[in-house]
Residue frames relative to the residue before (quaternion, step in Angstrom):
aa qw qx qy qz dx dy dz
X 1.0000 0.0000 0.0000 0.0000 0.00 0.00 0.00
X 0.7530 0.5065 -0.2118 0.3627 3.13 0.87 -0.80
X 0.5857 0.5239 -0.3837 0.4850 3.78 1.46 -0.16
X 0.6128 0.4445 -0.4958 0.4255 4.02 0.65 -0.82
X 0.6016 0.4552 -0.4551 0.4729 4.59 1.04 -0.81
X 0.7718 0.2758 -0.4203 0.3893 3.86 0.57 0.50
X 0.4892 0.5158 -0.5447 0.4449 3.31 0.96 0.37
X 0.5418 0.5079 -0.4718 0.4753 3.66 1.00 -0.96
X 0.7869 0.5107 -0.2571 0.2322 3.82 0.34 -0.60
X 0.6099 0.5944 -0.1133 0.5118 2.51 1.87 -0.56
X 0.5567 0.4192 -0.2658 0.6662 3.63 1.74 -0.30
X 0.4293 0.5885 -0.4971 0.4714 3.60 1.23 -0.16
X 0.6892 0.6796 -0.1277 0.2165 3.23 0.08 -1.68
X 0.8077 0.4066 -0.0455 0.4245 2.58 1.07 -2.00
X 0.5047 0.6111 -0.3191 0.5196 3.28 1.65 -0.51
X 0.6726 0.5771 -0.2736 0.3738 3.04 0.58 -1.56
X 0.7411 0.5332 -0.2043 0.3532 3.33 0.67 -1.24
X 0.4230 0.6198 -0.2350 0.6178 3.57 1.92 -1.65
X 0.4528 0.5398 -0.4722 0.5298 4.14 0.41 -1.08
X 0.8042 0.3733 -0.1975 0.4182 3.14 -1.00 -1.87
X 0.8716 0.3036 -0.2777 0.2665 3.67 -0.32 -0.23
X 0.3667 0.7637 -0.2199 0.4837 2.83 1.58 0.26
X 0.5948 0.5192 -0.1275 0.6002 2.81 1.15 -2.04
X 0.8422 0.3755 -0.2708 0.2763 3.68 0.28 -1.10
X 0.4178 0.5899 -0.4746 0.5022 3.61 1.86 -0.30
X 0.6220 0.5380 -0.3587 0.4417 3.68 0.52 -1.00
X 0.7146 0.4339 -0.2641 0.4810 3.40 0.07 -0.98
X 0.6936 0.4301 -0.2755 0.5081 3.67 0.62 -1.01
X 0.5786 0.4944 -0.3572 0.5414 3.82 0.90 -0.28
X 0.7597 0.4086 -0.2704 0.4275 3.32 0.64 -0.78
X 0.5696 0.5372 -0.3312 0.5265 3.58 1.19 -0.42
X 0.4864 0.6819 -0.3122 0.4482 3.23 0.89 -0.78
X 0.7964 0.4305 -0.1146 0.4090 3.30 0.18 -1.58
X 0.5040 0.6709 -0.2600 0.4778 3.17 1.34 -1.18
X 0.7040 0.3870 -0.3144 0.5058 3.64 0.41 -1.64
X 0.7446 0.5085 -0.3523 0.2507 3.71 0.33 -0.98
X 0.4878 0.6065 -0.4021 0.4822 3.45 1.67 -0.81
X 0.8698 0.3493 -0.1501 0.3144 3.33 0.23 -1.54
X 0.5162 0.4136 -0.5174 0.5429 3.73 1.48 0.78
X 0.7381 0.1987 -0.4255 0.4844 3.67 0.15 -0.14
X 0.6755 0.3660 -0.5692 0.2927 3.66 -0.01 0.92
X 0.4272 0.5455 -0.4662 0.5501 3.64 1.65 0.48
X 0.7630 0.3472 -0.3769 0.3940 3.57 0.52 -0.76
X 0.6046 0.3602 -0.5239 0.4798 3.78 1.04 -0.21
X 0.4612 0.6356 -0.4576 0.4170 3.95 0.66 0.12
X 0.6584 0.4905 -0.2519 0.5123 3.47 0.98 -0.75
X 0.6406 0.5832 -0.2328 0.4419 3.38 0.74 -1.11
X 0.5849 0.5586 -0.3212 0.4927 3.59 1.33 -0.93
X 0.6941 0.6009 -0.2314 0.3219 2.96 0.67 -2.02
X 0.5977 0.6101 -0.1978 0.4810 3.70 1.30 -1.45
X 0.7264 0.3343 -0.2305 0.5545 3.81 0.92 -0.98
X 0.6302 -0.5105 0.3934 0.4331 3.52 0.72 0.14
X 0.4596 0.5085 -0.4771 0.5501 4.46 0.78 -0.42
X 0.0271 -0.7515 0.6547 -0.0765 3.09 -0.54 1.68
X 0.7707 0.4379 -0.2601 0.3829 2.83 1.11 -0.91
X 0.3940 0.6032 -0.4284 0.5454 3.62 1.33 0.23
X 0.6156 0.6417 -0.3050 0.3410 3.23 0.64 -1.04
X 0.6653 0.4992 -0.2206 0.5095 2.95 1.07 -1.59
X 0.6918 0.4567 -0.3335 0.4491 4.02 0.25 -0.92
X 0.4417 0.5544 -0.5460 0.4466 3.69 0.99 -1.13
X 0.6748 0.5558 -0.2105 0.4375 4.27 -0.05 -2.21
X 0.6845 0.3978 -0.4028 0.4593 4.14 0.22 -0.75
X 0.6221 0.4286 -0.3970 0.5212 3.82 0.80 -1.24
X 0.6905 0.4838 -0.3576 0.4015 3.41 0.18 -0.71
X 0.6273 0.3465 -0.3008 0.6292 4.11 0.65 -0.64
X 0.5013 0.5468 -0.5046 0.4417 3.76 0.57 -0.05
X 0.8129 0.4694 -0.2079 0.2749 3.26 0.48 -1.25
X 0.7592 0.0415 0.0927 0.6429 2.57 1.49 -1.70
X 0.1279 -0.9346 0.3309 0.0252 3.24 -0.07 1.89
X 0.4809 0.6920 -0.2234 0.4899 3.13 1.86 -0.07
X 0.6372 0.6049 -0.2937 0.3766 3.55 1.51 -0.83
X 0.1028 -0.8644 0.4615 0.1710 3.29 -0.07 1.11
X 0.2917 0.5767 -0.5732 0.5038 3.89 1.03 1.00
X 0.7075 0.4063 -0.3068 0.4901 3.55 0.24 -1.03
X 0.8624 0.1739 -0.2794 0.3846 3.62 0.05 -0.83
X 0.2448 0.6429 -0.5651 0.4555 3.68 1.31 0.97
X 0.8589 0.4688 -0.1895 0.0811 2.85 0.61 -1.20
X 0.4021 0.7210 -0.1250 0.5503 2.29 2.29 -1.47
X 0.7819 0.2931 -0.3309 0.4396 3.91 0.05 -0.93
X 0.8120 0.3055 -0.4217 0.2636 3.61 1.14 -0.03
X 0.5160 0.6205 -0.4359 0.3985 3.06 1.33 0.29
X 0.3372 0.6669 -0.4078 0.5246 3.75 1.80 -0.57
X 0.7322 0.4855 -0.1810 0.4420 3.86 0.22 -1.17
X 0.8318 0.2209 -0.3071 0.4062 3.50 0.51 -0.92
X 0.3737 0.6182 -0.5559 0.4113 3.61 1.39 -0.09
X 0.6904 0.5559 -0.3563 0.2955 3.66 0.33 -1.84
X 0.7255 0.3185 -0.3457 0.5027 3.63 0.76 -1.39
X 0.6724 0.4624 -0.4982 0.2931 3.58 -0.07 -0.18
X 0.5820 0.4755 -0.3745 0.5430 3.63 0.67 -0.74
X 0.6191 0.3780 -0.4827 0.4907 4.24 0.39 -0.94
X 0.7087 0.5570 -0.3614 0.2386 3.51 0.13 -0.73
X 0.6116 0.5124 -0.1205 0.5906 3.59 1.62 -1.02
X 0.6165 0.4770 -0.2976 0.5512 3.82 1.74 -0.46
X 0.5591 0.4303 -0.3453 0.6189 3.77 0.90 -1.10
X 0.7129 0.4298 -0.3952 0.3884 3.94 -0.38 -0.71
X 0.6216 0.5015 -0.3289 0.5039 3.68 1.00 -1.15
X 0.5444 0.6464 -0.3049 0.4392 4.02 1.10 -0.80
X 0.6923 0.4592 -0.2903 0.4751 3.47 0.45 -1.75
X 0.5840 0.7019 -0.2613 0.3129 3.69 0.67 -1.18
X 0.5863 0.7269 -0.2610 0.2445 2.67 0.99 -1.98
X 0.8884 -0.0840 -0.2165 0.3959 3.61 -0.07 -0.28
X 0.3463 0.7391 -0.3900 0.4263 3.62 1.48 0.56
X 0.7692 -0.1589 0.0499 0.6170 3.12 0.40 -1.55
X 0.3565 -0.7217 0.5582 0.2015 3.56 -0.14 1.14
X 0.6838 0.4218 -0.3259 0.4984 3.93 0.19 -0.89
X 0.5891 0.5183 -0.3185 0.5319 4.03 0.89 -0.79
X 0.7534 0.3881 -0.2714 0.4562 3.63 0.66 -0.44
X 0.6795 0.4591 -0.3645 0.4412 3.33 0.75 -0.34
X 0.5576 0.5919 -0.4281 0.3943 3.36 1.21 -0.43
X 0.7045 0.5503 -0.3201 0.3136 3.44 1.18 -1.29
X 0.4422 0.6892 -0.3780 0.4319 3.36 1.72 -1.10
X 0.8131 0.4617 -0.1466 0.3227 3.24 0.12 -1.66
X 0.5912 0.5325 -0.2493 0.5520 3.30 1.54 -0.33
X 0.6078 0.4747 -0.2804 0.5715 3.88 1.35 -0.46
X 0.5368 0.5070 -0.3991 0.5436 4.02 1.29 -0.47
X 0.6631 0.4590 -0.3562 0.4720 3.39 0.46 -1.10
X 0.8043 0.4045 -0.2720 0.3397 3.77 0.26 -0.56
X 0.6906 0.0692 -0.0057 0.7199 3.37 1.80 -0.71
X 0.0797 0.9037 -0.4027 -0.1215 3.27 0.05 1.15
X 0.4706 0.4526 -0.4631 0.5994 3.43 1.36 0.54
X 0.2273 0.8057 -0.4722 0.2762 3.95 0.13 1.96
X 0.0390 -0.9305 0.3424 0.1240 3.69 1.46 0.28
X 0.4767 0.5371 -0.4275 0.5491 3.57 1.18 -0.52
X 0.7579 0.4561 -0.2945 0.3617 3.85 0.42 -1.67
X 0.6599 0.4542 -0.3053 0.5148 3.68 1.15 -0.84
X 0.5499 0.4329 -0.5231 0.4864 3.85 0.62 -0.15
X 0.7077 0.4741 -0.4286 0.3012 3.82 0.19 -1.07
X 0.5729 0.7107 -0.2345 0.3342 3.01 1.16 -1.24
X 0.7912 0.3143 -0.2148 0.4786 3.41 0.76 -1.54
X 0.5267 0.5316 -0.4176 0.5153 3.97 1.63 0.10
X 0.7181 0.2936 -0.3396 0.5318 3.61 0.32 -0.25
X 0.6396 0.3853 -0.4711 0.4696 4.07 0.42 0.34
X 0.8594 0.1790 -0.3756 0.2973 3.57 0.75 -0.08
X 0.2223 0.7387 -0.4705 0.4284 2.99 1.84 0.56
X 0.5797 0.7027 -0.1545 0.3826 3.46 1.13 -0.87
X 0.7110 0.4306 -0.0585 0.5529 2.72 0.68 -1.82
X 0.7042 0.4971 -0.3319 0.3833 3.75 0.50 -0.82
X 0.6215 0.4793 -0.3270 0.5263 3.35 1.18 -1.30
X 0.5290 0.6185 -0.3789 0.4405 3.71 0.32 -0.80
X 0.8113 0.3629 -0.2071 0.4089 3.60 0.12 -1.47
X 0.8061 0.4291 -0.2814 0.2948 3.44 1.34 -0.52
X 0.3972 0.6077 -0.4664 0.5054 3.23 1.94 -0.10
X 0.6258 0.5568 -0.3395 0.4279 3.70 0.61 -0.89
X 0.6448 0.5591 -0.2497 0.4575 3.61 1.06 -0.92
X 0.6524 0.5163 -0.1836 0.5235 3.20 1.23 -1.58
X 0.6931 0.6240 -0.1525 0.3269 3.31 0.54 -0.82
X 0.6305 0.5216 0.0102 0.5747 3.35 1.79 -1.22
X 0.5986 0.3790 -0.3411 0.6178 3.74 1.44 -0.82
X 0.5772 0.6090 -0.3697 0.3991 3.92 1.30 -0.36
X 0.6109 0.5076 -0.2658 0.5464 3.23 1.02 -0.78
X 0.7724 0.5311 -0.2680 0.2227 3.69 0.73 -0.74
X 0.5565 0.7471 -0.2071 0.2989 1.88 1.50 -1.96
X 0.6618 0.3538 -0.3758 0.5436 4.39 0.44 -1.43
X 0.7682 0.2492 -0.5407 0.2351 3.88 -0.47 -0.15
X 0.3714 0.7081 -0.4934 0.3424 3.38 1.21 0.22
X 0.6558 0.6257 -0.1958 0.3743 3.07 0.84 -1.61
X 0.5897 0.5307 -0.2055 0.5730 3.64 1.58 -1.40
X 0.3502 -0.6601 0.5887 0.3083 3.85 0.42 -0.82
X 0.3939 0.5948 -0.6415 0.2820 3.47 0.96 0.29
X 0.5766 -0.5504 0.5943 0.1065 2.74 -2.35 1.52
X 0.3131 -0.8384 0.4431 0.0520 3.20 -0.80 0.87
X 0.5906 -0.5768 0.3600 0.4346 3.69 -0.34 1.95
X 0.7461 -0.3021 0.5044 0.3127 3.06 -2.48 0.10
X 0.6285 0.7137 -0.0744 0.3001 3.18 1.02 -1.78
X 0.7553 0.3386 -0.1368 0.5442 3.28 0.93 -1.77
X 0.3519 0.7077 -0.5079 0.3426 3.54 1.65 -0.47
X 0.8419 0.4284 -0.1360 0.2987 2.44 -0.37 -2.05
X 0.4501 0.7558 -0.3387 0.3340 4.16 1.29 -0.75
X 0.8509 0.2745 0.0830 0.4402 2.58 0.98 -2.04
X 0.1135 0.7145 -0.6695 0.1685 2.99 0.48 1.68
X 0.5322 -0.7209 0.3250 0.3024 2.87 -1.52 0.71
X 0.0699 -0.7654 0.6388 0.0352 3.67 -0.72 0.10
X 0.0641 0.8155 -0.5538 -0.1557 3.76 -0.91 -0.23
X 0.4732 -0.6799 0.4726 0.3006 3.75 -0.77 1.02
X 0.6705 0.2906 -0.5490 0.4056 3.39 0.27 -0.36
X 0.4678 0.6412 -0.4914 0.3585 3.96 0.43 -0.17
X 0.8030 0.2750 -0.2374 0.4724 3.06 0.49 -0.96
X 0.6999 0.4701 -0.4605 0.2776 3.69 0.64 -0.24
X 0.8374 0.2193 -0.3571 0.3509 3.21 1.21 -0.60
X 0.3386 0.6034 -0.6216 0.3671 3.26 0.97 1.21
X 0.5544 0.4454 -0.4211 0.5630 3.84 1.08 -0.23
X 0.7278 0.3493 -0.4247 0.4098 4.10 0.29 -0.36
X 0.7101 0.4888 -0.3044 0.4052 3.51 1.23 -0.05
X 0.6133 -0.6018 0.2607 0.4402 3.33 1.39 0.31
X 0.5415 0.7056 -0.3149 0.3313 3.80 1.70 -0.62
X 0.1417 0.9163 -0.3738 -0.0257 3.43 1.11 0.78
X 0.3296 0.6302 -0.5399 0.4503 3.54 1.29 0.08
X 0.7274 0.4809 -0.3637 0.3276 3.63 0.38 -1.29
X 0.6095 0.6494 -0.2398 0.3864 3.11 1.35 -1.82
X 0.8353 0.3728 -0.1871 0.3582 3.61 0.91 -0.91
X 0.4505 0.5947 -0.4603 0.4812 3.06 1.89 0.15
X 0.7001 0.5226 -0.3671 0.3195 3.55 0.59 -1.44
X 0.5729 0.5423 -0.3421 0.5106 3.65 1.08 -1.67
X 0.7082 0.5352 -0.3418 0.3085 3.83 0.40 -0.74
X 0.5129 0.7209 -0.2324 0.4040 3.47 1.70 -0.48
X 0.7310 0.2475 -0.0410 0.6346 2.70 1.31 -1.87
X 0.5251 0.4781 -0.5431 0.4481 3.64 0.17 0.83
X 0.4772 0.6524 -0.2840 0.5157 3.40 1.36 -0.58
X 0.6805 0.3451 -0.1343 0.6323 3.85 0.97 -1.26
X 0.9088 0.0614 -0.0217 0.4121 3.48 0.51 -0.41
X 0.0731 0.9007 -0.4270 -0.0323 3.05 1.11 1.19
X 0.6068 0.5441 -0.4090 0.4104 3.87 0.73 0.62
X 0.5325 0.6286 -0.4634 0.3263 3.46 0.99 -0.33
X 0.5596 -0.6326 0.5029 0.1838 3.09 -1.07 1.05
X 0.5131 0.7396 -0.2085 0.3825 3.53 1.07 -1.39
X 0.8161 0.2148 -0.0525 0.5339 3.17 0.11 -1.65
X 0.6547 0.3993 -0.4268 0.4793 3.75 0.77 -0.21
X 0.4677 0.5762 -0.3814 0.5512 3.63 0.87 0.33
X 0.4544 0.8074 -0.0218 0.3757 3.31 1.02 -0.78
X 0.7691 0.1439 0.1548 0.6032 2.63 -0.34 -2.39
X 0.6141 0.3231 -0.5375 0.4792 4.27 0.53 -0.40
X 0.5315 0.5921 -0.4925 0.3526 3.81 0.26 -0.67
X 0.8447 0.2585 -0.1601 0.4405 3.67 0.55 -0.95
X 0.5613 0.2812 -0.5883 0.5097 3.44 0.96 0.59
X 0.6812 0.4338 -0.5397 0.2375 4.05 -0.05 -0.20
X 0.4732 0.6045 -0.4664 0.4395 3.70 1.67 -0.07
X 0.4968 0.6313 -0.4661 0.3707 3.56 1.44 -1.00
X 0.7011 0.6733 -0.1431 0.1863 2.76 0.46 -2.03
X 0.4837 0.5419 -0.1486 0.6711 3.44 1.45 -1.91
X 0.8173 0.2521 -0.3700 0.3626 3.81 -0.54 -0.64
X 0.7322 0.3728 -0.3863 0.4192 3.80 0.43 -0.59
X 0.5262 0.6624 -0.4075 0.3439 3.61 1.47 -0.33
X 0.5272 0.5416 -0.2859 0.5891 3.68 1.84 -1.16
X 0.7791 0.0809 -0.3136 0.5368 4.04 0.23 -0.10
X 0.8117 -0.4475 0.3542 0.1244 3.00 -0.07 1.57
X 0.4665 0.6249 -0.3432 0.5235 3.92 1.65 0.20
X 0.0774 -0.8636 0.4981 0.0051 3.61 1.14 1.44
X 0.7449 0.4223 -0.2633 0.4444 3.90 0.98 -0.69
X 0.7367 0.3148 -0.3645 0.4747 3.36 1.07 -0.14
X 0.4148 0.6441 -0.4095 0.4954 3.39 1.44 0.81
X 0.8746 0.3256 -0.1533 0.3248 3.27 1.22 -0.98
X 0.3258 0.6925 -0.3595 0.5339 2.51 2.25 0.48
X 0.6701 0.4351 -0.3444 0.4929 3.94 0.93 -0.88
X 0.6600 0.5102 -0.3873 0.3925 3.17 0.43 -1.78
X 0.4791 0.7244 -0.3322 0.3680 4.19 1.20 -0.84
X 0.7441 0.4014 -0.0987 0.5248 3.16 0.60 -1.55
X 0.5681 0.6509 -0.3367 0.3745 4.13 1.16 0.00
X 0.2217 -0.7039 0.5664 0.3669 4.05 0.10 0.39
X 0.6509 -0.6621 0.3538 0.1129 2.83 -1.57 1.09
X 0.5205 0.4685 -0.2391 0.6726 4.04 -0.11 0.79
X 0.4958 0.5581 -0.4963 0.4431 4.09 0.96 -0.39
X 0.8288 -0.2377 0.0913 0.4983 3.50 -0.97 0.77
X 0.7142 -0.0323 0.2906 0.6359 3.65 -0.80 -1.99
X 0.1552 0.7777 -0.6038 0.0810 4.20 0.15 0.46
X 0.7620 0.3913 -0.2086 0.4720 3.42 0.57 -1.65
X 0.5278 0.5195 -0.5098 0.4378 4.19 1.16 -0.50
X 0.7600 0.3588 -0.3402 0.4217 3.89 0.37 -0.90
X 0.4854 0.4879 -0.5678 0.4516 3.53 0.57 -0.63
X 0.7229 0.3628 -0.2856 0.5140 3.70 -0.25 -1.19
X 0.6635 0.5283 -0.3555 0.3927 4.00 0.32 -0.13
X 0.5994 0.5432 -0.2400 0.5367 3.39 1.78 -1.10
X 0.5356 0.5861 -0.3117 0.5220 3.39 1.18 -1.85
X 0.8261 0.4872 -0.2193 0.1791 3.97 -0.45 -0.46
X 0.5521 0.5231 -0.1457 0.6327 2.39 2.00 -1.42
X 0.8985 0.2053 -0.3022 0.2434 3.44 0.84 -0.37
X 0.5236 0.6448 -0.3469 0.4356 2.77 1.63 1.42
X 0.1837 0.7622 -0.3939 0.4796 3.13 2.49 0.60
X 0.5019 -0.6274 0.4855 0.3446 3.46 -0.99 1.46
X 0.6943 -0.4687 0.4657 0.2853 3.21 -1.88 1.16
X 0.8281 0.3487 -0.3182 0.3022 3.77 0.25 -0.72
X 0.3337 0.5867 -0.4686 0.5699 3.73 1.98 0.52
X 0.6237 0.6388 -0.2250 0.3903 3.90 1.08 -0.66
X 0.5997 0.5270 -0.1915 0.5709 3.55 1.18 -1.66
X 0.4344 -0.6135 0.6362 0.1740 3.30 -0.87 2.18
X 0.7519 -0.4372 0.3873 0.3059 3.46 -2.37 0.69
X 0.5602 0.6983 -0.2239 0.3852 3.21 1.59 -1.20
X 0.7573 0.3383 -0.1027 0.5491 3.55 0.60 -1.56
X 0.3314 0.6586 -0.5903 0.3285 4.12 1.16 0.48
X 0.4537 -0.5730 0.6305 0.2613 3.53 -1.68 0.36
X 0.1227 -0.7897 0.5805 0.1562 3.79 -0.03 1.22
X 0.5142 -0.5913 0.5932 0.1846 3.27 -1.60 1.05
């Protein structure tokens, strides 16, 4: 009686055991794969690193420590390639600083040269966006200044101004619009800039300006959730402007989210 309750145990076993190794071919296949993903995404990491795309470099190393977080090749690498992005981009930021009020154009290059290496660099993108409309502003008022100079002697004559020059000289006023653009009041900001794009539809300056203050439009009505009058600004933004084409396509979705994800708590059918 007692020999057929160890064969039964013994096919236990043997299953049991056949179980387990299974499990480990799987697993070993899967490790397997694992190692191979995460050498040919260090070696296209390298390849970045070699062309200067440091900062590719760097994302190539995160998917890779995503995967495999235990690999301590991968996160060697990652922390030193993390490092040399950082000093190279600080270096191109501290140079873009010194510049800063010497050679304004000499700094912005350097900024723009630290984005390119680290483009997620917020110190480098504030300077950046202070020394392009610092630019723009000083620009628009020598031009301003420059134009009441020009007027100023037929004023002096009483000459009657044409149909033509009427209509030129609508009014508008830069400081309106700038510090309705430093105060967030960009409806205003884009009327005024819209005046003088109207008088001067080539200036770089003021169309800098005027896209700056509809994608802020754009960014604020996107935060309350006002997806169509977001995509009406973010619309009106040339394309390539910072994060333009992520919200357009962020606005575009949201406003294609079923209608009843839409219907306020208020307008629900209570049970």
């Amino acid at each position: 009686m007692g020999k057929p309750m160890r064969s039964c145990q013994n096919i236990f076993q043997w299953w049991s055991l056949f179980g387990v190794l299974l499990v480990c071919a799987g697993c070993a296949h899967e490790d397997a794969q694992v190692k191979v993903f995460t050498e040919q995404t260090v070696k296209v990491s390298s390849n970045f690193e070699k062309r200067g795309y440091l900062d590719n470099a760097v994302e190539e190393l995160m998917v890779a420590n995503a995967v495999a977080p235990d690999n301590p090749v991968v996160l060697g690498e990652l922390n030193r390639m993390v490092v040399k992005r950082n000093r190279e981009a600080e270096k191109h930021f501290k140079a873009g600083l010194a510049l800063r009020e010497s050679d304004p154009r000499g700094a912005r290059k350097e900024l723009i040269e630290a984005l390119k290496i680290h483009n997620d660099y917020p110190e480098a993108v504030a300077e950046l966006k202070k020394i392009q409309l610092e630019s723009a502003e000083s620009v628009i008022q020598a031009r301003s200044r420059r134009e009441e100079n020009l007027v100023a002697p037929r004023m002096q004559e009483k000459v009657e101004p044409t149909e033509e020059e009427e209509v030129e000289s609508e009014n508008y006023s830069l400081d309106i619009a700038i510090s309705s653009f430093e105060k967030g009041n960009y409806d205003t900001a884009i009327r005024e800039f819209g005046k003088m794009k109207a008088r001067y539809p080539h200036d770089p300056d003021i169309q800098s300006y005027l896209d700056r203050s509809w994608y802020n439009s754009g960014i604020s009505w996107f935060m309350k959730k006002e997806y169509r009058r977001a995509l009406t600004s973010f619309s009106k933004v040339p394309k390539g402007f910072e994060r333009v084409e992520d919200y357009l396509a962020k606005c575009r979705a949201a406003l294609k989210a079923p209608q009843a994800d839409k219907v306020k708590p208020s307008q629900k059918i209570r049970r």
